[in-house]
Structure formats: structure tokens, C-alpha cells
C-alpha positions as CSV (number, residue, x, y, z in Angstrom):
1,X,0.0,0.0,0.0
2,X,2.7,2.4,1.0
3,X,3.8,1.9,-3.1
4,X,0.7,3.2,-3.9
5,X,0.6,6.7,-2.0
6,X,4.3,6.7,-2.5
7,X,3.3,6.7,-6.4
8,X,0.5,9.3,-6.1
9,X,2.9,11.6,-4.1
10,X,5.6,11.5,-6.7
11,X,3.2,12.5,-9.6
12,X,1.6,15.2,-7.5
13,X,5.4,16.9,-6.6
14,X,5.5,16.8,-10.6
15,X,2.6,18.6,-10.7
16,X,3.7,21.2,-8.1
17,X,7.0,22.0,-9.7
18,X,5.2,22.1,-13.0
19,X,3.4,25.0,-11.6
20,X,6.3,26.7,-10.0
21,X,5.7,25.5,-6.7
22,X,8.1,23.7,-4.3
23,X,5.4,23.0,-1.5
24,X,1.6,22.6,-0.8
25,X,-0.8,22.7,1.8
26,X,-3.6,19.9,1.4
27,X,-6.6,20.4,4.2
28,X,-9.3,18.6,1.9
29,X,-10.7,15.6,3.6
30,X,-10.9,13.9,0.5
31,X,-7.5,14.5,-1.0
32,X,-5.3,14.1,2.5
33,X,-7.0,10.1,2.7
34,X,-5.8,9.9,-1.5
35,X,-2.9,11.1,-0.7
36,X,-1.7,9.5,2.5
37,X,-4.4,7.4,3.5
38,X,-5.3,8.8,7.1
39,X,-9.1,8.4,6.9
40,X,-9.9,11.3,9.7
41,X,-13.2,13.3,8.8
42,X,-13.8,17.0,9.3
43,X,-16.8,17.2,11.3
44,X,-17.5,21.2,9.8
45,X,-16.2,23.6,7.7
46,X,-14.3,25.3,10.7
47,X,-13.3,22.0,12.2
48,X,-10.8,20.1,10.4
49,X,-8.5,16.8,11.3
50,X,-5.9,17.5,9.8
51,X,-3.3,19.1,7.2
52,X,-0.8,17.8,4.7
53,X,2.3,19.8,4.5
54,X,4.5,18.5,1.7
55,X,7.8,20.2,0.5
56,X,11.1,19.4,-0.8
57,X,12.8,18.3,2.5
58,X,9.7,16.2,4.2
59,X,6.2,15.6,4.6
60,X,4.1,16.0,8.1
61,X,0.4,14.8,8.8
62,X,-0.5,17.6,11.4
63,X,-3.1,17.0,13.8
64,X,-4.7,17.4,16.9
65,X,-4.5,14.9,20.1
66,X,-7.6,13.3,18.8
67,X,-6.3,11.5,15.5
68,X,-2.5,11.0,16.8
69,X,-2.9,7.5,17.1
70,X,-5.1,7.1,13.9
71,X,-3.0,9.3,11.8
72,X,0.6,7.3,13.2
73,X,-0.8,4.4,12.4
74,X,-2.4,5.0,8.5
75,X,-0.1,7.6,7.1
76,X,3.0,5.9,7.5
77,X,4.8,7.8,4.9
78,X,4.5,10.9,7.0
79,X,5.5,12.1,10.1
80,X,2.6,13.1,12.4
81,X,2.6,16.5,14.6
82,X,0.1,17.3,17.2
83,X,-0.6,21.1,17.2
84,X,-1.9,22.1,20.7
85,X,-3.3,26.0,19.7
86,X,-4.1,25.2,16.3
87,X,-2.5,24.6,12.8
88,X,-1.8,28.2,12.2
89,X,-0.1,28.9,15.3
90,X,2.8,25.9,14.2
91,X,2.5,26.1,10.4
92,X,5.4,28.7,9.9
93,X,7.5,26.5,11.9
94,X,6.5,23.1,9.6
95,X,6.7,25.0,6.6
96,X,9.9,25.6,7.3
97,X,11.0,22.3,8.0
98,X,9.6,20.6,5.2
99,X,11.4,23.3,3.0
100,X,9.1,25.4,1.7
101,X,8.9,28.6,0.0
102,X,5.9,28.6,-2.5
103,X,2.9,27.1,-1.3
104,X,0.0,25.9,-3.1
105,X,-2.9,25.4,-1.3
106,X,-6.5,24.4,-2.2
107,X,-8.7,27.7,-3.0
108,X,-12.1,26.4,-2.4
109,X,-11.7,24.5,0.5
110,X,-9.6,26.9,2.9
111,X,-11.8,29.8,4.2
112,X,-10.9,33.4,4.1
113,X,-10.6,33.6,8.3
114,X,-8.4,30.6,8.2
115,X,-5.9,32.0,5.3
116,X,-5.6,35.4,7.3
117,X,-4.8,33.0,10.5
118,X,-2.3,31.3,8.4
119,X,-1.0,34.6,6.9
120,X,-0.7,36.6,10.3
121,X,1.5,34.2,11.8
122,X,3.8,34.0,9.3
123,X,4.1,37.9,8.9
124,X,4.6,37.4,13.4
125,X,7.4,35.0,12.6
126,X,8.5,36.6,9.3
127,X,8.8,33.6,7.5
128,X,9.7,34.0,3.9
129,X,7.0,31.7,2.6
130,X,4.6,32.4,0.0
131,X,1.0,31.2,-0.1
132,X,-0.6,30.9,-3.5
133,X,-4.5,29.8,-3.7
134,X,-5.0,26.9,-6.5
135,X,-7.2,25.0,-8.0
136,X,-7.0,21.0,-6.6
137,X,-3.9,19.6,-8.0
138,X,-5.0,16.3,-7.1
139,X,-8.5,16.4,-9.0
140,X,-6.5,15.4,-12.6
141,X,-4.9,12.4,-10.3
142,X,-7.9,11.6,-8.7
143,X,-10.5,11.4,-11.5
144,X,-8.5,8.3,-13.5
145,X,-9.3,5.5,-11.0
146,X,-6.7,2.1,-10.5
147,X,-7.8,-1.3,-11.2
148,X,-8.1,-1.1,-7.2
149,X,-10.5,1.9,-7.7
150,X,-12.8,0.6,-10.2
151,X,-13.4,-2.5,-8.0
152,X,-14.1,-0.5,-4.6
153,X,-16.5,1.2,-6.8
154,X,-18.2,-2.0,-8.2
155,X,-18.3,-3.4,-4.7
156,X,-20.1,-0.1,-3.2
157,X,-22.3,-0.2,-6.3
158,X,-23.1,-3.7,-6.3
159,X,-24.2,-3.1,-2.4
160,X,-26.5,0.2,-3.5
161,X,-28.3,-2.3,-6.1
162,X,-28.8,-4.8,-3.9
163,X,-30.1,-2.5,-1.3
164,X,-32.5,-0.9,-3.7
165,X,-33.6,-4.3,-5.6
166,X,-34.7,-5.1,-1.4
167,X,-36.6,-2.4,-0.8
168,X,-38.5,-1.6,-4.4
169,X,-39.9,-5.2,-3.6
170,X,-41.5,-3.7,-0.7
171,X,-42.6,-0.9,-2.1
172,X,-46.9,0.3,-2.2
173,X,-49.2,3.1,-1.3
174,X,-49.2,4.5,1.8
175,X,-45.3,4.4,2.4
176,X,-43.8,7.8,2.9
177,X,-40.7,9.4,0.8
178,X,-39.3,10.0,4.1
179,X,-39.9,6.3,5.2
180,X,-38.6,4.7,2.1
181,X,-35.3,6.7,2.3
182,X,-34.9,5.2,5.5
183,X,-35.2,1.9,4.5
184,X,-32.6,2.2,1.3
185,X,-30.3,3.8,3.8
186,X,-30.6,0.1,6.5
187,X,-30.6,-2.2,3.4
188,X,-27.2,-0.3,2.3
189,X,-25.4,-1.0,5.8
190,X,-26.7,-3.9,6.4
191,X,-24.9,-4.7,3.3
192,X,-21.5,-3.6,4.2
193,X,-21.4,0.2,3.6
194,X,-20.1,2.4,5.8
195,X,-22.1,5.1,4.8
196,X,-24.1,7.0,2.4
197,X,-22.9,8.3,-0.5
198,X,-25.2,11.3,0.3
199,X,-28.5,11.5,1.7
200,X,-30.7,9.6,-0.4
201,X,-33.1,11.4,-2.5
202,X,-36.9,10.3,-2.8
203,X,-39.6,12.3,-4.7
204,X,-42.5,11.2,-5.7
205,X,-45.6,13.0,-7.8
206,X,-45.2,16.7,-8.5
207,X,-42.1,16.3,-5.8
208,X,-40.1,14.1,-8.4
209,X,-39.6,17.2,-10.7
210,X,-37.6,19.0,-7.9
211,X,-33.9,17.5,-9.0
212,X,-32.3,17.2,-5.3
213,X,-35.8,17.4,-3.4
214,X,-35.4,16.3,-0.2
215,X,-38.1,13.2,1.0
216,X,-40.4,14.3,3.3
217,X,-44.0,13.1,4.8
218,X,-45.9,12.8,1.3
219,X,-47.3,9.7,0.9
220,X,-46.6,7.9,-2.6
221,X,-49.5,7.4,-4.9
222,X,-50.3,4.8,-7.7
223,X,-49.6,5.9,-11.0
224,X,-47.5,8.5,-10.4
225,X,-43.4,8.7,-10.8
226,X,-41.2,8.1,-7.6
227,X,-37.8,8.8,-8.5
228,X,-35.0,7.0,-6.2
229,X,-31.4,8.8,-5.9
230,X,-29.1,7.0,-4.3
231,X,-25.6,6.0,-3.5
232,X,-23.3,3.8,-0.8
233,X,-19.8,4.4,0.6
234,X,-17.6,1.6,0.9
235,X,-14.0,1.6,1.9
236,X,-13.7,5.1,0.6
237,X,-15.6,5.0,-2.6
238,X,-18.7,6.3,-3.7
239,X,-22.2,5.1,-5.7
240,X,-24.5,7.0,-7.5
241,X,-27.3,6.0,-9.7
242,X,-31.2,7.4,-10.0
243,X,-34.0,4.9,-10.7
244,X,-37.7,6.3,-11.4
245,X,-40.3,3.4,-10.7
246,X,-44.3,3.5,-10.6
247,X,-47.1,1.8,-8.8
248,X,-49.5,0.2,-11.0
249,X,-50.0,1.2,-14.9
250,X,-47.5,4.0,-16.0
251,X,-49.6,7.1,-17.6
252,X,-48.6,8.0,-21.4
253,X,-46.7,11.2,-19.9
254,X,-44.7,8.4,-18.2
255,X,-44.1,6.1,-20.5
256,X,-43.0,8.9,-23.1
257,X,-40.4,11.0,-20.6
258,X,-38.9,7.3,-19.8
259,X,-38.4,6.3,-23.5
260,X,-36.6,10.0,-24.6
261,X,-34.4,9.6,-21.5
262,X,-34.1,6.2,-22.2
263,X,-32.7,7.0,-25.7
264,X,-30.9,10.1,-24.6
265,X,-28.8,7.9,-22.2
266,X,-28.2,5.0,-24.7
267,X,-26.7,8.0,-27.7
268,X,-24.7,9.4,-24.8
269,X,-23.0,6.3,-23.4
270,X,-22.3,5.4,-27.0
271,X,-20.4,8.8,-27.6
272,X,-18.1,8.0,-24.4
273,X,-14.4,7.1,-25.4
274,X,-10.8,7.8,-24.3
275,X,-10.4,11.3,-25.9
276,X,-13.6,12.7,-25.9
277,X,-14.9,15.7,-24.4
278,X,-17.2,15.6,-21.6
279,X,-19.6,18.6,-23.0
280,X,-19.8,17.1,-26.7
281,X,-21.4,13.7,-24.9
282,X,-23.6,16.6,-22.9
283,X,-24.7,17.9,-26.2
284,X,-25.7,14.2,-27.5
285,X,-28.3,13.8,-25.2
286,X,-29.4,17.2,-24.3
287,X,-29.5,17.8,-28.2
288,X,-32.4,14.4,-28.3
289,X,-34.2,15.7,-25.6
290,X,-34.9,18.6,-26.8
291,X,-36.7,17.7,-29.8
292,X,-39.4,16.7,-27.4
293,X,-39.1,18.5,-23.8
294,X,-37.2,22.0,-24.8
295,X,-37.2,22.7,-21.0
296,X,-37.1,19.5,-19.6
297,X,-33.6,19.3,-19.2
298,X,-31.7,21.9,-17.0
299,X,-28.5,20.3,-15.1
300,X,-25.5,18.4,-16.4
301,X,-25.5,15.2,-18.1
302,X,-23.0,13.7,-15.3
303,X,-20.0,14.0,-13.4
304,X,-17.4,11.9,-12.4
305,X,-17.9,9.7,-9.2
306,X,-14.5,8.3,-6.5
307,X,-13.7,9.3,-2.8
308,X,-16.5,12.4,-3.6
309,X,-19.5,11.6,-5.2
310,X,-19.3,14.8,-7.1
311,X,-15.4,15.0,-8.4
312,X,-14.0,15.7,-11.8
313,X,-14.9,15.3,-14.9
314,X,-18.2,17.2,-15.5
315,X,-20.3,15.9,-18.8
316,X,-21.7,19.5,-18.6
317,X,-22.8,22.7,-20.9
318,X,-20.7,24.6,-19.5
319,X,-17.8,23.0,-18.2
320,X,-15.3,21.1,-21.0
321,X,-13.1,18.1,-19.6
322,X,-11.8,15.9,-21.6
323,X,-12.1,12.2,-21.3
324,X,-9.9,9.7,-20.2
325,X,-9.8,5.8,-19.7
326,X,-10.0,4.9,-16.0
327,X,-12.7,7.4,-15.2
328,X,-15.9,6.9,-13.9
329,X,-18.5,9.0,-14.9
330,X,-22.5,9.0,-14.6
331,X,-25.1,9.4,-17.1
332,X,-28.0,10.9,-15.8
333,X,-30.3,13.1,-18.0
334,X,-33.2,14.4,-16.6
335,X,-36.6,15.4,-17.4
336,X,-38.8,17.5,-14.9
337,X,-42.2,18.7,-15.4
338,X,-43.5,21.2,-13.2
339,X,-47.1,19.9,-11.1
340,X,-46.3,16.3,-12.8
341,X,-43.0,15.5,-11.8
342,X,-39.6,14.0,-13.4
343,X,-38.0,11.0,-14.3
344,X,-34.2,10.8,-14.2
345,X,-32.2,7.7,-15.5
346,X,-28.3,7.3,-14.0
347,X,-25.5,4.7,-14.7
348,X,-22.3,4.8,-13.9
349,X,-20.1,4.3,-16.5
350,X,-16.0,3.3,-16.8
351,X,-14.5,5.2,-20.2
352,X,-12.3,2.8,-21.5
353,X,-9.8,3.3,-24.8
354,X,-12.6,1.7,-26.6
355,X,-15.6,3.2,-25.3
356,X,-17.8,2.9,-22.7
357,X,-18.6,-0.1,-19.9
358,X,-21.8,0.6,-18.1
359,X,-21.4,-0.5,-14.6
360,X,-24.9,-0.8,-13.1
361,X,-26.3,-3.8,-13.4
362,X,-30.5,-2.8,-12.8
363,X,-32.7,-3.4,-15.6
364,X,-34.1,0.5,-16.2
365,X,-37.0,-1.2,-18.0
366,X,-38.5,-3.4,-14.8
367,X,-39.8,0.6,-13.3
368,X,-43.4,-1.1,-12.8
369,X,-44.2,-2.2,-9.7
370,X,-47.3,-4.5,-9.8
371,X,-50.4,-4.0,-7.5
């Protein structure tokens, strides 16, 4: 294992002095596990477990008292501090051990109160360090996934099928969003995740064309759409998919939204290969859809799926990547009627040189649940 991060540390100290930089800062959650493997968890945006400091003449894992023991024993190719007042009040002092003079650090995750703490006691100890804000160095790394990667990510996907193909069984009128959320979050850990993905997203009826609605008390009704967005976390690695079932006999509105999206998704999956670019594949499906339901379809096609659920690359309108075998995207048009509601279809899906291999294993077509 200790290959592994050694491997990912070396390609990101390429990418630092790339970009004239001889040291970073890493406080993301996500990144500090990818990059050292100390699994501590921020509790808050003003809370944090931990920093990475990595320069030319070392690396240190600094924490607090808490995760001492945790982060000695996971991030072996470090060497762990314990600040006692907090990080800023030591980081001019392990700046300047690890060697640093220009420091990248991650511009949407460190706050502005936390970069003037940081800056004021460097100006106190007039340290001659420069701190640079950046975008994530590690997202490029991070977003082509090892053999290793892609099988965490089956495993936490076959466990979020599983889990749904349990409770869609049990599904009728009368059950609440709020109560079926519930259940797909028990069936996923009693599966072997160790969490959610995110909370899980149920919407049924007129809720189902709210894309992130959150499930609350309304009761789910025959004949109407109940769209399931899900996802489980095991070791690390994140699910995703979106299933949109019915009770009893799907209406024509039903049955006409499913088959465009249906279509959409099969022309975008087909576009996916090594080289592509993630907002041409957009432009396949949102291109389809259009033809029939001009409005229907507001948010990216998809985004790629790891340690976050949400990480680079974006299939998006408005954001160009381009693709690359070993990612892991999702598929997931959308369409949303206002007072009806909104079907949404999501696979995940590998890009490989020669295309694309769908993950998910759920037949799309079995959405009617029999009375």
C-alpha cells in the first residue's frame, strides 16, 4: 500500500513543480485520505482533522491529540505533529522544516478567516513563505481511477443495487418518501457500507420534478413517478445512480419522458471514449431531448464519481473536460415537469480506450411495480 501513495505523491510533486511550486498545503478531507491514506473526517467547515504539508525536504500529517494514534498508524509515509493551539499557530514553523517557499494550497476549501490566521503568523514570525491559492492539484490524479478503484466502486455499487432491488420489492401506497429513504439507507449498511454516498433522494408526484428534493411526509400514490437517488460508501468509494419506478399502470406522460431519456442515455453512453470531451457527450443527449421537452432538461449530463460523489470530470454545458480511460462517470439526463414531476435515469459508467462499460447492473426497463 505504501507503493501506492508513494506513487501518487511523486506525480503530485511533478505537478507542483510544474506550476512553479516547491510545496503545498492539502486540508481537503478527501484529498489528505488519496494522498496518504489517514481516513480522519472533518466534522464542519471550521473543524478540520488534519493538514498535509508537503515540501522538498519532508512531509508531516498535522493534527490534533484526537487522531495522533489514527493518523501514526495510516499515514505511514509521513510524520505526524500534534498542534496544541491550532495549525496556524505551528504552520510557519513546519513550513519551514519541510522546506518550503511557494505554497499551493486548495482555494475552495480553505476559508478566508483561516488564510488570514495562516498569513498573520507567518508575517509574526517573518517567515519567507509564500502562499498561492490553486485550483485541486490532485483532481487530474484523482479522477482516472486504479484497477483497485474501479473494483471499490463495483463493490459499493453492487451493495447500493442490492439495497434498492430489497426495498423496491416492498414498495406500495401509503409508504412515505421519508420512510422509504430510510429503509434504502438500513438495506445499504446492512450490506456492508459504511455510509451514504449522500443522503438519499426520494420524490414522488409533482415532488419528483424538484432534481435534489429532499423526501419528506408525502405519501406515494399509484400511477404517479417516484424517483429513487441514491448511492453507498464503501472503503472510501462512492455510488451513484437514480431509478424512477411506478405503482400500478405507468400514464402515457410516463411512458414517453422514460423512453426519450431512455434514448438520450443509450446516444450518450455510446459517444463516451478515451479522448472525448465531456460537453460534446452533454450535447448528445441534451441535443435528443430537446426535440421533445425544450425545457425539460436543466442540469449536467453527469460528473465523475471516487472518494466524492461529485469530483471531476463534469459531462456538462458549461464546463469542458476531456475524457480519459479509467474514469468513472455517470449518465443521468433528466426530465422534470413542473405539477407532474420527473424521471431521471443514472448509470455509472467506466470510459475505457474503446468506449464505454456501463457499470450498473438494474434493468431501467422493470420501473413497474405491480399492485
Amino acid at each position: 500500500m505504501s507503493d501506492l501513495y508513494q506513487h501518487r505523491l511523486d506525480t503530485l510533486q511533478e505537478t507542483l513543480n510544474q506550476n512553479g511550486f516547491d510545496a503545498c498545503l492539502i486540508m481537503q478531507e478527501e484529498n489528505r485520505r488519496y494522498l496518504s491514506g489517514f481516513t480522519g473526517e472533518d466534522n464542519s467547515v471550521d473543524e478540520s482533522a488534519g493538514a498535509l504539508i508537503i515540501g522538498p525536504k519532508g512531509r508531516i500529517l498535522a493534527t490534533d491529540s484526537r487522531f495522533e494514534l489514527h493518523a501514526i498508524h495510516e499515514a505511514t509515509l509521513f510524520e505526524v505533529h500534534v498542534y496544541k493551539e491550532g495549525l496556524h499557530k505551528d504552520l510557519p514553523e513546519l513550513l519551514a522544516r519541510v522546506g518550503a517557499s511557494r505554497v499551493a494550497f486548495e482555494e475552495t476549501r480553505v476559508s478566508v478567516g483561516r488564510y488570514n490566521l495562516f498569513t498573520k503568523a507567518l508575517r509574526e514570525k517573518e517567515a519567507k513563505v509564500e502562499l498561492v491559492a490553486h485550483e485541486d492539484m490532485t483532481a487530474p490524479m484523482r479522477a482516472i481511477k486504479s484497477t483497485d478503484e474501479i473494483t471499490t466502486m463495483r463493490q459499493a455499487l453492487a451493495i447500493a443495487e442490492a439495497a434498492f432491488s430489497a426495498v423496491k420489492a416492498r414498495l406500495k401506497p401509503g409508504l412515505s418518501e421519508k420512510a422509504i429513504a430510510w429503509e434504502m439507507e438500513k438495506e445499504m449498511r446492512s450490506r456492508g457500507a459504511e455510509g451514504l454516498s449522500f443522503p438519499t433522494i426520494v420524490a414522488s408526484g409533482p415532488n419528483a420534478a424538484l432534481p435534489h428534493a429532499v423526501p419528506g411526509k408525502r405519501i406515494v400514490n399509484i400511477g404517479e413517478p417516484i424517483l429513487i437517488d441514491w448511492g453507498a460508501r464503501y472503503n472510501g468509494y462512492c455510488s451513484d445512480s437514480t431509478r424512477t419506478v411506478v405503482l400500478g399502470a405507468p400514464c402515457d406522460t410516463f411512458k414517453r419522458v422514460f423512453d426519450t431519456l431512455f434514448e438520450a442515455q443509450a446516444r450518450a453512453v455510446d459517444a463516451i471514449c478515451d479522448g472525448v470531451s465531456g460537453k460534446a457527450v452533454d450535447a448528445v443527449a441534451r441535443e435528443f431531448i430537446e426535440k421533445t421537452f425544450p425545457d425539460g432538461f436543466g442540469h449536467g449530463l453527469g460528473h465523475g464519481v471516487g472518494i466524492e460523489v461529485h469530483e471531476a470530470p463534469r459531462l456538462s454545458p458549461i464546463k469542458d473536460n476531456t475524457l480519459k480511460a479509467g474514469m468513472v462517470v455517470t449518465v443521468e439526463p433528466g426530465i422534470y415537469l413542473p405539477d407532474w414531476g420527473g424521471i431521471r435515469l443514472e448509470n455509472m459508467v467506466l470510459v475505457t480506450e474503446n468506449g464505454a462499460e456501463v457499470l450498473n447492473t438494474l434493468d431501467y426497463h422493470d420501473f413497474v411495480i405491480a399492485l
